[in-house]
C-alpha positions, 0 to 999 in steps of 0.5 A: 684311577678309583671306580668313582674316576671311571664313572665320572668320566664315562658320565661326562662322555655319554652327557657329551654324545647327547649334546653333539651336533655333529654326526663326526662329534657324535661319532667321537663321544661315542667312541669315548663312551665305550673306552670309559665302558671298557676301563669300566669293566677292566677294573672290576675284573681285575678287583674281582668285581661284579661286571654289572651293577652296583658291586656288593658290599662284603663287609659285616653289618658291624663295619658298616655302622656310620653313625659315628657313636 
């Protein structure tokens, strides 16, 4: 599974723990949103990845030109 598959997940479980309406709901999403942290984390160690943040790019300024010319 991609980073972006990771935080997309650990979004949808936190924006499911705010709308639960039951404490065991809550409880739950909850429970998911610290296995999505988790994978989280595990993936940046694993690829050398900063554990907090956006990770930084290493790549030269020459690689990063997009505007396709």
């Amino acid at each position: 599974m991609d980073m972006n598959q990771l935080l997309y997940n650990h979004q949808a479980a936190l924006i499911e723990a705010e709308s639960a309406d039951t404490a065991e709901s809550r409880e739950l999403s909850d429970q998911r949103v610290g296995h999505h942290g988790a994978r989280i984390t595990a993936f940046r160690r694993a690829n050398n990845l900063s554990e907090t943040g956006w990770p930084k790019d290493e790549r030269g300024d020459e690689q990063l030109d997009n505007s396709g010319t």
